[in-house]
C-alpha positions in Angstrom: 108.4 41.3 70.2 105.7 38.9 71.3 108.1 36.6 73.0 110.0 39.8 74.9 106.1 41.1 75.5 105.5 37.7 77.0 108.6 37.5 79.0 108.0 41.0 80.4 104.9 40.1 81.3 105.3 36.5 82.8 108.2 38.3 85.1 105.7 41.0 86.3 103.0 39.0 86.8 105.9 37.1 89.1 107.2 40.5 91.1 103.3 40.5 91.3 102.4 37.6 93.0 105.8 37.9 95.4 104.8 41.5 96.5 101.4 40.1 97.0 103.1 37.3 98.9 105.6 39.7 100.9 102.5 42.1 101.5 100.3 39.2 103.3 103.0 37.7 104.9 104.0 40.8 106.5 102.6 40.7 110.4 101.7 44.6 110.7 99.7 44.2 113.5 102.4 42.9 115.4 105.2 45.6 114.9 104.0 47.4 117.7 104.8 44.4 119.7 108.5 43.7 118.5 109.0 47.2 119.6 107.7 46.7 122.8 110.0 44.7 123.8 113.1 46.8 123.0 111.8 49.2 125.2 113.8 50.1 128.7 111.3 50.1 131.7 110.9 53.3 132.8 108.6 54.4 136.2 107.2 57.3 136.8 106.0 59.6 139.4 102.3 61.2 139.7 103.0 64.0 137.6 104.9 61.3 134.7 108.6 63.0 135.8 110.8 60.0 135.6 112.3 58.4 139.0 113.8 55.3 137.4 114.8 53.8 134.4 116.3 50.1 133.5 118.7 49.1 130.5 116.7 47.0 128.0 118.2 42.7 127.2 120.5 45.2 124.6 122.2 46.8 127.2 120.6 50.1 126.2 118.5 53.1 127.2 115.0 53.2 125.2 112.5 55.0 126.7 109.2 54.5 125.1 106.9 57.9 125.1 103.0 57.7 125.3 103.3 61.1 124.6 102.2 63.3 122.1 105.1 64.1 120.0 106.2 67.8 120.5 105.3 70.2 117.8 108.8 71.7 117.4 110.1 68.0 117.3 107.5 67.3 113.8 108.2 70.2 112.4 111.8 69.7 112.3 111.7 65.9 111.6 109.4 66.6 108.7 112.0 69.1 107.4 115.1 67.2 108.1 113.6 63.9 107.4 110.5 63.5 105.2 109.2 66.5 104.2 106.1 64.8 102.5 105.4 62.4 105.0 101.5 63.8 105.9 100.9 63.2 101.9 102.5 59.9 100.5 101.7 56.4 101.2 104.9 55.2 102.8 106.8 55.8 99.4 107.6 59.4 98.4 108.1 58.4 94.7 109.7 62.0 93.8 112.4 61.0 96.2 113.2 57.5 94.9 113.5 59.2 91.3 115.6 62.2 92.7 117.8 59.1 94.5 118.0 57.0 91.2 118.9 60.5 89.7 121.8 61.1 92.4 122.8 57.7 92.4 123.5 56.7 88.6 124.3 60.7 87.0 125.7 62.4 90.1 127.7 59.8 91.3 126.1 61.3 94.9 124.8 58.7 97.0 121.2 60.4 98.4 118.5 58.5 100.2 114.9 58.0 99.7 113.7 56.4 102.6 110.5 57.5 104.2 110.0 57.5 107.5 107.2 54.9 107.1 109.8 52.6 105.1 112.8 53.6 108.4 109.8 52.4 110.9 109.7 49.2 109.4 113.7 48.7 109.0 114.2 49.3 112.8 111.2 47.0 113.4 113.0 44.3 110.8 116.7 45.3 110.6 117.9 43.5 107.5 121.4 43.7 105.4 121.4 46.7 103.1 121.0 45.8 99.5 118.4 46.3 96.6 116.3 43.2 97.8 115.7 44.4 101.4 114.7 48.0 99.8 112.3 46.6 97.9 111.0 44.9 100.7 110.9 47.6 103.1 109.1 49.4 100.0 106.0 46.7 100.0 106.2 46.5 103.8 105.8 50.6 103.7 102.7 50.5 102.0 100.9 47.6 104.5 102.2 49.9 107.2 100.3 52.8 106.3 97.2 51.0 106.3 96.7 49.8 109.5 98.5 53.3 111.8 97.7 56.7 111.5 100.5 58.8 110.4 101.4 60.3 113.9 101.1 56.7 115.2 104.2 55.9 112.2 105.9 59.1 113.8 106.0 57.6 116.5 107.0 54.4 116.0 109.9 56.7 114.5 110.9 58.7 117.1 110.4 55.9 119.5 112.8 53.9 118.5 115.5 56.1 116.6 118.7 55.8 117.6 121.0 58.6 119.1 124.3 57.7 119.5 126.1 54.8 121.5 123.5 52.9 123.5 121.0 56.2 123.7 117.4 55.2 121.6 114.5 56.9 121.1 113.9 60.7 120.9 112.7 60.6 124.9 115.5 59.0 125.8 117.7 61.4 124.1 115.9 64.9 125.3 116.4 63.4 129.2 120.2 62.2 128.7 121.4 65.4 126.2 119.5 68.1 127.8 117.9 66.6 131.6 114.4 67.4 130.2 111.1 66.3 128.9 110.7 66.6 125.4 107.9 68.8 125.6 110.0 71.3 127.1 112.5 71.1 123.9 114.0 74.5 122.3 114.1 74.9 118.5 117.9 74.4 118.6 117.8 70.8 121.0 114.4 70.0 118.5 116.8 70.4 115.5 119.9 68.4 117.0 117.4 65.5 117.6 115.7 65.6 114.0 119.7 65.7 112.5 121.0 62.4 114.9 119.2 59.9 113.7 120.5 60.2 110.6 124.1 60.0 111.9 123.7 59.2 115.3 127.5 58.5 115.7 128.5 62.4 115.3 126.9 62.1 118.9 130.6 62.3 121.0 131.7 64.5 123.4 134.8 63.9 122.2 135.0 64.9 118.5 132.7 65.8 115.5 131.6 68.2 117.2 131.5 70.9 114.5 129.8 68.6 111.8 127.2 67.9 114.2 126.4 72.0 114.8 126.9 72.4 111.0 124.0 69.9 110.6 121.9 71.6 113.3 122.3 74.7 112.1 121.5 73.6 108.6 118.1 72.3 109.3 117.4 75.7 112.1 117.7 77.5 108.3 115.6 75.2 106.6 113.3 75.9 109.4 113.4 79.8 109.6 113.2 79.5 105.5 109.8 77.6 105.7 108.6 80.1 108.5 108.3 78.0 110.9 110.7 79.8 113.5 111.3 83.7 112.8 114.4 85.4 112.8 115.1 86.2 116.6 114.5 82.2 117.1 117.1 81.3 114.9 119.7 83.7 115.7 119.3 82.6 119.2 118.7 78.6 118.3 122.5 79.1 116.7 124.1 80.6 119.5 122.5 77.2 121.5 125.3 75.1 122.4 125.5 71.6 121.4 125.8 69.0 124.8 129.3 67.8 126.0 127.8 65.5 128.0 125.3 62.8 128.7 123.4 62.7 131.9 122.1 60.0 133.5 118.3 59.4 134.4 117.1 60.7 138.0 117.2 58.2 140.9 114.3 58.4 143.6 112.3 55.9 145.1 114.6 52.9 144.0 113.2 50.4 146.3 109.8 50.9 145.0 110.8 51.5 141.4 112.7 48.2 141.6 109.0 46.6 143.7 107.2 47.8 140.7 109.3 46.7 138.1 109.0 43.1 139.1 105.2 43.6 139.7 104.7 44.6 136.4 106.5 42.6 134.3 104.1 43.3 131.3 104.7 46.9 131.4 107.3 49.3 130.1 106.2 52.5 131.7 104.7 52.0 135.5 103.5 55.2 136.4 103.5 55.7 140.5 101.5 57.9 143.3 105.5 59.3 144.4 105.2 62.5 144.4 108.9 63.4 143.7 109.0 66.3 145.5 107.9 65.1 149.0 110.1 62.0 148.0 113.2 63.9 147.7 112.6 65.2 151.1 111.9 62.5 152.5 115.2 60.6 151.6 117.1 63.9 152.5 115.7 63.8 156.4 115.8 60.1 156.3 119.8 60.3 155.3 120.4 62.7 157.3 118.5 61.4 160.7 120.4 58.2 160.2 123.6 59.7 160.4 122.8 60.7 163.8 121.3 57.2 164.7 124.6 55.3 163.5 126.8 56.9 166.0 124.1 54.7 168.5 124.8 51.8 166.5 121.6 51.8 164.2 122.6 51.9 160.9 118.9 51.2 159.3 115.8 53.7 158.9 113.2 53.6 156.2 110.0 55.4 156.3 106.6 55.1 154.1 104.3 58.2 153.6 100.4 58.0 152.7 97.8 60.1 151.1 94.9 59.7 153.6 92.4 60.6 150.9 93.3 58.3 147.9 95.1 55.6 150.0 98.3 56.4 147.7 101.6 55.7 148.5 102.8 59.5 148.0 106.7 58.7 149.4 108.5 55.4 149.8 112.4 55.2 151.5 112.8 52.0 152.1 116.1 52.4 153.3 118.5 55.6 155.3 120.3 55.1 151.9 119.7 53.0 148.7 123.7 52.9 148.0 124.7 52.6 151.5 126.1 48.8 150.6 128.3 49.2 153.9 124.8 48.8 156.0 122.4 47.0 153.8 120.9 50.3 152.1 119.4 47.8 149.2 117.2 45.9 151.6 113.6 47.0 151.4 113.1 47.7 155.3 108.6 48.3 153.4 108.5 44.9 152.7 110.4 43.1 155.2 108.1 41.9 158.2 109.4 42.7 162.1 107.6 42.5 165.7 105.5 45.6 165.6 105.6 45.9 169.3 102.9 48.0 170.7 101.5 49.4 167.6 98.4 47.1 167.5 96.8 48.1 170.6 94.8 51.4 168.7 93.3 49.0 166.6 92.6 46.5 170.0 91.0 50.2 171.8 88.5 50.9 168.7 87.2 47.1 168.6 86.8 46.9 172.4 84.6 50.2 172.1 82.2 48.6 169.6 82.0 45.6 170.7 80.8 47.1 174.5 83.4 46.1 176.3 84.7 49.4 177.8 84.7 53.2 176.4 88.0 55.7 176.5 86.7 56.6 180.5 86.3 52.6 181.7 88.5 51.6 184.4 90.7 48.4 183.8 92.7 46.7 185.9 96.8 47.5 185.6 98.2 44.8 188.5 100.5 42.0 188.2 98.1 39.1 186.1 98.5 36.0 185.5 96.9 34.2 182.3 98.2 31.0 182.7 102.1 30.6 181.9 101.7 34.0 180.7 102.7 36.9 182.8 102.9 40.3 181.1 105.3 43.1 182.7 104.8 46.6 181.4 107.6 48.5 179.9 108.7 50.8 182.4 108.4 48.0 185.0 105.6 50.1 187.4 101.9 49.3 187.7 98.9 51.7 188.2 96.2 50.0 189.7 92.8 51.0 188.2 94.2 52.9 184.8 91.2 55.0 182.6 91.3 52.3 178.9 92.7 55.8 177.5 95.5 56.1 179.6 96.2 52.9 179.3 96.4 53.7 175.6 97.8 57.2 175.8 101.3 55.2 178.5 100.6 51.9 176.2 100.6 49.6 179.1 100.9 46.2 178.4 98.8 44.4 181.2 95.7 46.1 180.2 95.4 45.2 176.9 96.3 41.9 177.8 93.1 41.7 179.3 91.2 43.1 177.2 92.5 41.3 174.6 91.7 38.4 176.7 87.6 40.3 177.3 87.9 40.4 173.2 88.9 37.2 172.3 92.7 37.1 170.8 91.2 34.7 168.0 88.4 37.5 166.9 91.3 40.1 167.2 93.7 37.7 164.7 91.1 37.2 162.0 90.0 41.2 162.0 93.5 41.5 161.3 93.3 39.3 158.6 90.3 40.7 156.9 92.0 44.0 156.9 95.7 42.5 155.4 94.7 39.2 154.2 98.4 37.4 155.3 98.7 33.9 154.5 99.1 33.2 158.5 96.1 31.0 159.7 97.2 30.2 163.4 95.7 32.4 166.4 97.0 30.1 168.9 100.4 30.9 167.8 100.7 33.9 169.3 97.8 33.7 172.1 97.2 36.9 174.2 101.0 37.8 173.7 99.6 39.0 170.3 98.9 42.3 171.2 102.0 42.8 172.2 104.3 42.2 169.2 104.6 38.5 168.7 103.5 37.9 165.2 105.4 40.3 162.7 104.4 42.8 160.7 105.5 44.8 157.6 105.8 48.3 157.4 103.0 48.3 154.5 100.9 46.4 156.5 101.2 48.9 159.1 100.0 51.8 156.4 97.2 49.7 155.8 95.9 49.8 159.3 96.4 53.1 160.2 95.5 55.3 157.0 92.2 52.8 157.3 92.1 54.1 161.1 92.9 57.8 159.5 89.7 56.9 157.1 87.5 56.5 160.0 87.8 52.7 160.0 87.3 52.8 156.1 90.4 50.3 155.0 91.8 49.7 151.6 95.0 48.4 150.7 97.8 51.3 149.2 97.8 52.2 145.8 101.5 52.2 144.5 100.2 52.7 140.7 96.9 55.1 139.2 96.0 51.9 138.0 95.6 50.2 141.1 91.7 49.7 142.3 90.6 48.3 145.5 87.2 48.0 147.4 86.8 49.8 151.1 85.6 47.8 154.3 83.9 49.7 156.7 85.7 47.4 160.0 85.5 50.0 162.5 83.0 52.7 163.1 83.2 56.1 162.7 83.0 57.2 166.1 84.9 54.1 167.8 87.8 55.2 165.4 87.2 58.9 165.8 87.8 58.4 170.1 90.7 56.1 169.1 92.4 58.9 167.4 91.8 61.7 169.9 93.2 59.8 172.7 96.0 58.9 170.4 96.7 62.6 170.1 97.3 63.0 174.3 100.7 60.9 173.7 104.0 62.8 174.9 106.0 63.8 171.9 109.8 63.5 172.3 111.8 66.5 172.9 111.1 70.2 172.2 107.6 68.6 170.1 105.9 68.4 173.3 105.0 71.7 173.2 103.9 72.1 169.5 101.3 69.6 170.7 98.5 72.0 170.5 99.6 73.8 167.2 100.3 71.2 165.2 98.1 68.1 166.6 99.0 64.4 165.9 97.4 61.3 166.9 100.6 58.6 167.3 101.6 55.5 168.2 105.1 54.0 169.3 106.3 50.5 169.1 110.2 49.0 170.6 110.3 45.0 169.7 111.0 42.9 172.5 114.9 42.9 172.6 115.0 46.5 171.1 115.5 45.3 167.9 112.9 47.8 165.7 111.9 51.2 166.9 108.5 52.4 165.1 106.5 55.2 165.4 103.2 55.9 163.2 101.2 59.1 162.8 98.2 60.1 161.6 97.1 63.8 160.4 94.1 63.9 158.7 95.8 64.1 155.4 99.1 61.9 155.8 99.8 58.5 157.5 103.7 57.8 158.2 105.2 54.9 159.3 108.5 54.7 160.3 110.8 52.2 161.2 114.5 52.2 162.5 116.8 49.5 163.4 119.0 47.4 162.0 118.6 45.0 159.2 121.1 42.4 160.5 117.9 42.1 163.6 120.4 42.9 166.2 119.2 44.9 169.3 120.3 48.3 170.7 119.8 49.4 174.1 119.4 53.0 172.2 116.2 51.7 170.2 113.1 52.7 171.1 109.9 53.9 169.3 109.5 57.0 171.2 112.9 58.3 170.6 114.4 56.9 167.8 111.2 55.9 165.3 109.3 59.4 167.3 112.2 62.4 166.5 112.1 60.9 162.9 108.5 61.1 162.8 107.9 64.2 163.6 110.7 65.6 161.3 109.0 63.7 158.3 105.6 65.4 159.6 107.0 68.9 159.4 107.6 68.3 155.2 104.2 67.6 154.7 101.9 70.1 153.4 98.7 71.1 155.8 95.3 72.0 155.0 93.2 70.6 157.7 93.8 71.3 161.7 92.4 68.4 162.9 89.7 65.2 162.6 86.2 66.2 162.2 83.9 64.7 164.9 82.0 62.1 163.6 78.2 62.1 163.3 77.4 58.7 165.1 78.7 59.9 168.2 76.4 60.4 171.0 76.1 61.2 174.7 75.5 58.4 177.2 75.5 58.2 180.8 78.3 56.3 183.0 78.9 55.4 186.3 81.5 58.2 187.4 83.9 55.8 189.5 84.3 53.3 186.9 83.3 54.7 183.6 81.1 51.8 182.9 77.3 52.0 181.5 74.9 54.0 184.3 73.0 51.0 185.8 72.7 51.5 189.6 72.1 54.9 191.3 75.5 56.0 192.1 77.2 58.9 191.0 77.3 59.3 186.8 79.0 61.5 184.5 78.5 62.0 180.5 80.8 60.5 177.8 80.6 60.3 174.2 80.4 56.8 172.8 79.5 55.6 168.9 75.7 54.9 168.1 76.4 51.9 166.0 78.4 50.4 168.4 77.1 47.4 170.5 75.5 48.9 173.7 78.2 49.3 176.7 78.4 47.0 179.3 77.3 47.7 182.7 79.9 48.0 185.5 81.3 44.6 186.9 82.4 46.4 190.3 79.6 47.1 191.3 77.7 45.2 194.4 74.0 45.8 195.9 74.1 46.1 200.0 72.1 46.8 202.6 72.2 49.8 205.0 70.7 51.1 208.0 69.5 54.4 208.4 72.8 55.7 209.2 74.3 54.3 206.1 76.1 51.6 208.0 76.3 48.3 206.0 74.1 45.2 207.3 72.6 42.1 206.9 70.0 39.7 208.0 71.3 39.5 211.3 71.2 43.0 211.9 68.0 44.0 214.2 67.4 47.0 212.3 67.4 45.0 208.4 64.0 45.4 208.1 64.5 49.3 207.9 67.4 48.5 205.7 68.0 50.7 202.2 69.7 49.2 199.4 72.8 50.8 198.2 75.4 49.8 195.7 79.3 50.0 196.4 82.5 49.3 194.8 83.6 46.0 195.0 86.9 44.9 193.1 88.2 40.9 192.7 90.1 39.7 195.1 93.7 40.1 193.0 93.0 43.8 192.6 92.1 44.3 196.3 95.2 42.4 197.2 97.2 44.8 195.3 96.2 47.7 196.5 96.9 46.3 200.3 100.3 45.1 199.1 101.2 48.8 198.0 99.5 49.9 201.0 96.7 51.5 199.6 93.3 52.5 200.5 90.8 49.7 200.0 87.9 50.7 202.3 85.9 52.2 199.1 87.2 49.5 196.8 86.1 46.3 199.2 83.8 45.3 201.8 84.2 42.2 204.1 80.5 41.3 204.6 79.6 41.2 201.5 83.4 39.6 200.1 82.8 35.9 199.2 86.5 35.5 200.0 89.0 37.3 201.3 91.8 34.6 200.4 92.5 33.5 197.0 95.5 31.9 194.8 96.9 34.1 192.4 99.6 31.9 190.9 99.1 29.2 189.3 95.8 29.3 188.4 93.5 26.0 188.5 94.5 23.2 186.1 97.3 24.6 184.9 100.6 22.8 183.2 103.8 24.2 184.9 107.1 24.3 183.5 109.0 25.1 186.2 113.0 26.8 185.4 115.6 25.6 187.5 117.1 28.2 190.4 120.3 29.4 190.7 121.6 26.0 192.6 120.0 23.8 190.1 116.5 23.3 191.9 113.0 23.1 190.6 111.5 26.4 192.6 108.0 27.3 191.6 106.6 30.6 193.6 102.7 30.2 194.4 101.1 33.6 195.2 98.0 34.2 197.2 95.8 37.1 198.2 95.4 37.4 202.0 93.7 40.5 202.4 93.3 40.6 206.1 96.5 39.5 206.4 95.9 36.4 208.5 97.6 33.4 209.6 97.4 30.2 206.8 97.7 26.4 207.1 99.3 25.2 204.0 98.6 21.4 202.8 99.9 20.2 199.6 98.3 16.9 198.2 96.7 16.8 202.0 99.8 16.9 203.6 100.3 20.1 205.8 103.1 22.0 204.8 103.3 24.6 207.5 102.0 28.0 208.2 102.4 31.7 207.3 101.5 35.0 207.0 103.5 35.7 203.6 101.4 36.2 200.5 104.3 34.0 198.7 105.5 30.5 199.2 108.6 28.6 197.3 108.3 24.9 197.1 110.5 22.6 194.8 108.3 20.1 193.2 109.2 17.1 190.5 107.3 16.2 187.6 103.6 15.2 188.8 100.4 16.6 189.8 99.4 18.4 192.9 96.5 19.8 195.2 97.2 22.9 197.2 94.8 23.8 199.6 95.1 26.7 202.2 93.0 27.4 205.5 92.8 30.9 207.0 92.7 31.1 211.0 88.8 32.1 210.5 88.0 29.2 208.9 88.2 30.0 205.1 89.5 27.6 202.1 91.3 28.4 198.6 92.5 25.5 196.5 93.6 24.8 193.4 95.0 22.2 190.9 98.1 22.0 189.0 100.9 20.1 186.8 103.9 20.3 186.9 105.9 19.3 183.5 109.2 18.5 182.4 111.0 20.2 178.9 
C-alpha cells in the first residue's frame, strides 16, 4: 500500500508541477493580441454603421465588435451554451461529470466545454484529444484571472465561427440579417447562440430544418426560463431562418481604402462620413457624370466638409468606384492637378491685411508685361481700371498678377505652405505665374484652404477619423476673410442658379487648368465647404471643361443635399469704417472726393493712393506752373495721374484720358513697354523662319519718333509697335520724340 501510496503520490505531485508549468507558461495577457490579428478591418461612419469591410490573411469575414454584447444575444448564449458561466471558474465541474457520465454509461458523446475553456481553443486551436482538454482546462482557469467575464464573452462571440468563411457574432448579424446586432430579434439571437456549435448547418442549400429545429429548441428553453413570454415565442417560431448571405455595405471606398492603409495598427477605423449625405453624394456624382461623358469627361469626384469640426463629412473620389472602363478606382482627393484660378481668394484676403488695396481699390487690368511673362485673361478682353472685387468677382488674370507681384510671389508660396505644409520648397519655380495655376494642387488641399477661409481664416487640416486632433492657425483675419467671402458671393452662378442667388447665398470660386484639362469649382456656406473637381484622369483636355460649367452645375447640385441652418456669414467684429478716396478706393490722404468702406482693424493700415499728384491752379482752376504770371495766387489741388502704360491704353482704345493724365505735370509722355530694361529675350522664330521680336512703346501724344538701335538710327514712326529681327547679342534702343524727349532701354537677346 505504501509503495502504490507513493506512486500515487510521486505522479501527482508530477501533474502538479506540469499544470503549474502549463499555467505560467501560458501567455494570457497576450490572447487578446493573437485575436487581433484575425480580425477583418472594418471602417466605419460617424454614427459606427459600417461602409467597408476587408477579408482578414484567412480569406475570411471577422468583424471584431467594441460593443457591448446585446442582452438577447447573453441570454441565449448562456442558455444554449453555458448556462453557469457568471458562477464557475472557467470549469463547470457538474458538466465534466455529467460528460464523463454520457460518455462511458450512455454511450452519448456530450460536451463540457465552457465558454472560457472555447475562448482559449480558438485563441490556441490544437488536435482534439484528452491532452489538449486538459490543457485547455489549466489554460481556463489562468483565463479567468486576468478578464472579466463579459470581456471572456466576448472574446467568444468575437471570434465564433458561423459557417463557411463568416466569424464572429457581428459579422454574422450583418451578413444573415443586414443588421447591427443590437438591433437582433429573439429568433436571429437564438439562431446565432445555436451556430457556433455547428456552424456548418449554416447553407442555403440544405439542413435547413435541423438548423430551425435547433433554433427553436433553445426559443423554448428561453420562454421556459422566462426570459421571453409566450407571444415572443410564438412569433420568434414563425421567424424565418435566412436563405441568403449578404454582403457588407459599400460607400466611401476610396477613403475606406485611404484609411485602411493609414492605419495599419487598427481593425476598426471609425470615420466623420456621414453615410447618409455620402450616399447622395455618389448618387448626384454618378449621375452628373453621365451627362459629362457624352462631352468626353469621363472623371468627377467631389469632397464635402463640416465647416464647424473641420470633418470630412462625404468623400467621392471618383463618378464611380467600379467604373474600371474610366479609371473609377483612381482617387481624383488625393491626386494633385493645376488648380487654375482657385488661389486668387486666398491672394484678395492677404493683399487686404497686408494694406495693399481693399475690395473698392482700383487696379490696373491692361496688357502688362513682367518680364518674359505676359498674362492674357481668359475671355481675351481687358477692363482698364477694374474695382480688386471685380477683379475677383470676373477672376481676371492680369490683376492678380500684379498684385501678386505688389505681395511678393515668394511671401504668397510660403503662406501656402504654412497652411498645407507640401514638401515643395521652390517659389521661383512657378514665379508670378503662381497665382494662376502653375504649381498643383490636391483636392484636399483645396478643403484645407477654403473651410480655413469658411473659419474666418482659422485653418486646420481635415479630420477623416474622431481620433484625428490638429491645432488652428489664425493666417488671415476675421474681417479680411469675411470681405473675401462676400465678394465671393457676387459671382454668376451657371444656369437657372443665377436667380436663387439671393435665397440661397454662396460665396464660390471656379478654376479651368490651362489646356482645359480640370474644371473645379469650390463653395462655401457657412456650414459646408465642397470642392469639386471634373476632368479626366488620363490629363487629357476638353474644349467642354471649364470650372463654371462643368465643376459649377455639379456644385450647386451637391449644395442643394446639404442640410441648412444658417442664411449667411456673420459680420465680423474687427471690421471698421475708414475713409477712401472715391476715384480710386485707396486710403483718404489728399482733399479730393472720399467715400466710406469697411476694412479689418487688425489689418496693416491701407496704403494711400499712388494716382494721385499735387498741382497748382489759378483762380479759375486752370492748371499752372512757375511760369505762369498768376503762380503766386496759385491753389494747390490734387488730380489723377495714371503711369504712362495705363494712359497709353486708354488712348489706344480711344478713351478719355483728360481726368486720368496731365501733360504739365507728366514726366514722360513716351515710354517702352516691351521689353522692359535688362531683360534676357528668347525670341521664337516667325512664320518664315526669322527671329522677330515686337518692341512696344507708349506715345501718348501720338508723335513722330526717331528710332536708334545700338546708336544707329533705324528710321522713324508714328506706330506704338516696331518688328526688328535681331541675332544673339545685346542691344540699346533709344527713341527721340519730335519735342525733344528720350526713352531707352537695355536688353539681351538669347538663344535656346
Amino acid at each position: 500500500m505504501k509503495i502504490i501510496f507513493k506512486i500515487i503520490l510521486f505522479f501527482t505531485i508530477i501533474v502538479f508541477i506540469i499544470t503549474c508549468g502549463i499555467y505560467v507558461r501560458f501567455d494570457v495577457e497576450n490572447t487578446e493580441k493573437i485575436f487581433e490579428d484575425r480580425y477583418s478591418v472594418s471602417v466605419l461612419d460617424n454614427n459606427g454603421k459600417i461602409i467597408g469591410v476587408y477579408l482578414n490573411k484567412d480569406e475570411q469575414w471577422h468583424l471584431k465588435s467594441a460593443d457591448e454584447i446585446p442582452e438577447k444575444l447573453k441570454r441565449a448564449v448562456m442558455v444554449f451554451e453555458d448556462k453557469n458561466f457568471y458562477s464557475h471558474k472557467g470549469v463547470d465541474f457538474s458538466a465534466v461529470v455529467r460528460a464523463v457520465k454520457d460518455n462511458i454509461f450512455e454511450k452519448r458523446r456530450t460536451g463540457a466545454s465552457t465558454i472560457t475553456m472555447q475562448a482559449v481553443k480558438m485563441a490556441q486551436p490544437k488536435e482534439r484529444n484528452y491532452f489538449n482538454k486538459y490543457l485547455e482546462i489549466v489554460h481556463a482557469f489562468k483565463l479567468e484571472k486576468y478578464y472579466k467575464k463579459d470581456e471572456i464573452l466576448k472574446m467568444y462571440l468575437n471570434n465564433a465561427p458561423y459557417g463557411g468563411n463568416i466569424v464572429g457574432y457581428k459579422t454574422a448579424s450583418y451578413m444573415y440579417f443586414r443588421k447591427s446586432p443590437k438591433e437582433l430579434t429573439w429568433s436571429e439571437a437564438a439562431l446565432l447562440a445555436v451556430l457556433p456549435n455547428s456552424p456548418g448547418l449554416m447553407n442555403v442549400e440544405k439542413n435547413r430544418e435541423k438548423l430551425i429545429e435547433k433554433r427553436n429548441f433553445l426559443l423554448k428553453k428561453l420562454y421556459e426560463k422566462n426570459f421571453i413570454n409566450e407571444r415572443q415565442y410564438r412569433i420568434s417560431l414563425k421567424e424565418p431562418v435566412p436563405d441568403k448571405r449578404y454582403s457588407f455595405p459599400v460607400l466611401a471606398p476610396h477613403l475606406a481604402r485611404r484609411l485602411v492603409n493609414e492605419n495599419k495598427d487598427k481593425k476598426i477605423i471609425k470615420s466623420t462620413i456621414d453615410s447618409e449625405i455620402q450616399k447622395k453624394t455618389e448618387k448626384a456624382v454618378k449621375d452628373y457624370s453621365e451627362f459629362l461623358k457624352l462631352s468626353g469627361i469621363n472623371n468627377a469626384a467631389v469632397l464635402i466638409i463640416n465647416n464647424k469640426n473641420y470633418e470630412v463629412t462625404a468623400y467621392a473620389g471618383s463618378q464611380d468606384f467600379y467604373d474600371f472602363e474610366n479609371n473609377g478606382q483612381v482617387d481624383g482627393i488625393t491626386a494633385k492637378r493645376s488648380p487654375g484660378s482657385l488661389l486668387k481668394p486666398f491672394l484678395y484676403a492677404k493683399v487686404i491685411d497686408e494694406g495693399i488695396a481693399a475690395p473698392q481699390s482700383k487696379i490696373p487690368d491692361i496688357p502688362l508685361y513682367f518680364s518674359n511673362f505676359s498674362p492674357q485673361n481668359a475671355n481675351k478682353k481687358y477692363y482698364g481700371m477694374v474695382e480688386m472685387r471685380d477683379a475677383l468677382i470676373k477672376s481676371l488674370n492680369i490683376p492678380f498678377v500684379e498684385l501678386l507681384k505688389d505681395y511678393g510671389e515668394d511671401k504668397f508660396f510660403y503662406f501656402l505652405k504654412d497652411i498645407l505644409n507640401f514638401e515643395d520648397r521652390n517659389p521661383e519655380r512657378y514665379g508670378l505665374s503662381l497665382i494662376l495655376g502653375t504649381k498643383e494642387f490636391t483636392m484636399e488641399e483645396i478643403g484645407i484652404l477654403y473651410s480655413g477661409l469658411a473659419n474666418y481664416g482659422n485653418f486646420k487640416n481635415l479630420k477623416y477619423t474622431e481620433e484625428s486632433t490638429e491645432e488652428e492657425r489664425q493666417l488671415l483675419t476675421k474681417g479680411a476673410s469675411y470681405l473675401t467671402l462676400t465678394t465671393m458671393r457676387e459671382l454668376e452662378r451657371p444656369g437657372m442658379e443665377k436667380f436663387y442667388r439671393e435665397k440661397n447665398p454662396v460665396s464660390w470660386k471656379t478654376g479651368t487648368s490651362h489646356g482645359r484639362r480640370d474644371g473645379w469649382a469650390a463653395g462655401i456656406t457657412p456650414e459646408w465647404t465642397v470642392v469639386v473637381w471634373t476632368g479626366n484622369f488620363t490629363g487629357e483636355g476638353n474644349p467642354n471643361l471649364t470650372g463654371v460649367y462643368t465643376g459649377g452645375n455639379l456644385l450647386f447640385n451637391i449644395l442643394k443635399i446639404l442640410p441648412k441652418t444658417e442664411k449667411d456669414f456673420i459680420i465680423p467684429s474687427d471690421l471698421e469704417k475708414i475713409e477712401v478716396d472715391k476715384e480710386t478706393g485707396y486710403r483718404l490722404k489728399y482733399d479730393v472726393p472720399y467715400k466710406e468702406i469697411f476694412y479689418p482693424k487688425d489689418a496693416k493700415p491701407l496704403k494711400a493712393s499712388p494716382y494721385y499728384k499735387k498741382i497748382f491752379v489759378n483762380k479759375n482752376g486752370e492748371e499752372i506752373d512757375s511760369r505762369d504770371e498768376s503762380f503766386n495766387e496759385r491753389e494747390e489741388k490734387y488730380i489723377l495721374v495714371y503711369p504712362l502704360e495705363i494712359v497709353n491704353y486708354f488712348v489706344r482704345e480711344n478713351l478719355d484720358v483728360s481726368n486720368i493724365f496731365s501733360e504739365k505735370t507728366a514726366e514722360k509722355t513716351i515710354k517702352f513697354i516691351y521689353p522692359k530694361n535688362n531683360l534676357k529675350i528668347i525670341v521664337p522664330k516667325d512664320f518664315d523662319g526669322e527671329k522677330s521680336l515686337i518692341v512696344k512703346i507708349a506715345n501718348i501724344k501720338n508723335q513722330e519718333l526717331y528710332w536708334y538701335v545700338n546708336k544707329e538710327y533705324a528710321g522713324k514712326s508714328r506706330k506704338k509697335e516696331r518688328s526688328f529681327n535681331f541675332k544673339k547679342g545685346k542691344y540699346e534702343i533709344t527713341v527721340v520724340s519730335e519735342s525733344g524727349e528720350t526713352a531707352k532701354i537695355n536688353f539681351q537677346v538669347a538663344e535656346k
